[in-house]
C-alpha positions in Angstrom: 0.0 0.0 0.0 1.8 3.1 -1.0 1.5 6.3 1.1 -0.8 9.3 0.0 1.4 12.6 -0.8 1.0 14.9 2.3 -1.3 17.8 0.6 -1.5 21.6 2.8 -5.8 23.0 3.0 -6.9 25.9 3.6 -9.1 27.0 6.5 -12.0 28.3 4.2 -11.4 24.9 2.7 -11.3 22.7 6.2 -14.5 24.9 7.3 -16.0 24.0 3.7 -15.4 19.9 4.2 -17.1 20.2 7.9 -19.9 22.0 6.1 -20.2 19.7 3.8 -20.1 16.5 6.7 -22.7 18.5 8.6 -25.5 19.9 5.7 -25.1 15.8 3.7 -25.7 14.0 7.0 -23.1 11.2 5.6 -20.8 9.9 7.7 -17.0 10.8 8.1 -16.0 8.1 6.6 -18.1 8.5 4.1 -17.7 12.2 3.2 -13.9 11.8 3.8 -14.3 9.8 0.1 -16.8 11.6 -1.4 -14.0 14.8 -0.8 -10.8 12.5 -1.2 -9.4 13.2 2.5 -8.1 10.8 5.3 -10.9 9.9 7.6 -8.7 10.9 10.5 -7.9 14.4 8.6 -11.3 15.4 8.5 -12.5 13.9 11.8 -9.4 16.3 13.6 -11.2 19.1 11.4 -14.6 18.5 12.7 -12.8 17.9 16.4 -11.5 21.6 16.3 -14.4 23.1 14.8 -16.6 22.1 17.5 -14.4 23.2 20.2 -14.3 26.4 18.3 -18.1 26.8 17.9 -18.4 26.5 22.0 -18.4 29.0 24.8 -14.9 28.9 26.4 -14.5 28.2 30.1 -13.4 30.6 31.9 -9.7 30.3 32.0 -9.7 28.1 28.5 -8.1 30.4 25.5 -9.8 30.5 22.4 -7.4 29.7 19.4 -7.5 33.3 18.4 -6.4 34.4 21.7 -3.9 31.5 21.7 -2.6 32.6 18.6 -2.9 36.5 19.9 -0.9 35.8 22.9 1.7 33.8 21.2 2.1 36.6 18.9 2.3 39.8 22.0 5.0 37.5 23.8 7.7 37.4 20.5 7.0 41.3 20.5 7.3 41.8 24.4 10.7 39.8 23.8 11.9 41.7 21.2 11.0 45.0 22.9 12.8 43.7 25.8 15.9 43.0 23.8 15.9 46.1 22.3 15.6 48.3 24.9 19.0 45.9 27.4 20.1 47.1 23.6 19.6 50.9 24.1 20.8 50.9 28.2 23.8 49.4 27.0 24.7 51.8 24.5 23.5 54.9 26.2 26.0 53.8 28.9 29.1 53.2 26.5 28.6 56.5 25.0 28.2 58.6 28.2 31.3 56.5 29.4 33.3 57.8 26.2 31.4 61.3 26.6 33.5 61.8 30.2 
């Protein structure tokens, strides 16, 4: 049995396969042929749209907010960085300025 080529989706076209699970009423393993996708692939897909589609606990992070807070800590790092940057340099040069 030779392996299937590992193929990249889209999210419009991840959202468009659930859709497509949910409005036919077939089941995944059906659907996952009808669409030629792994079962497994499009069961994970319907798996994260449902936690998506639900009211977060408190405490739980959405995947936005995940993503959003992922993103704020690389820039709080590199604003941290750059500013050890600028104390250094501000004391060389008033070190070489005496």
């Amino acid at each position: 049995m030779s392996r299937r080529k590992r193929r990249a989706f889209t999210d419009e076209q991840k959202a468009a396969s659930v859709e497509y699970v949910r409005s036919t009423g077939k089941t995944v393993y059906q659907a996952a042929q009808d669409l030629d996708l792994t079962e497994t692939a499009l069961r994970r897909w319907i798996s994260e749209a449902e936690k998506q589609a639900r009211p977060t606990e408190l405490g739980e992070l959405s995947a936005e907010e995940r993503a959003e807070l992922h993103r704020l800590r690389r820039e709080n790092q590199r604003l941290q960085m750059e500013r050890d940057f600028l104390k250094k340099a501000a004391a060389f040069f008033a070190k070489e300025s005496s």
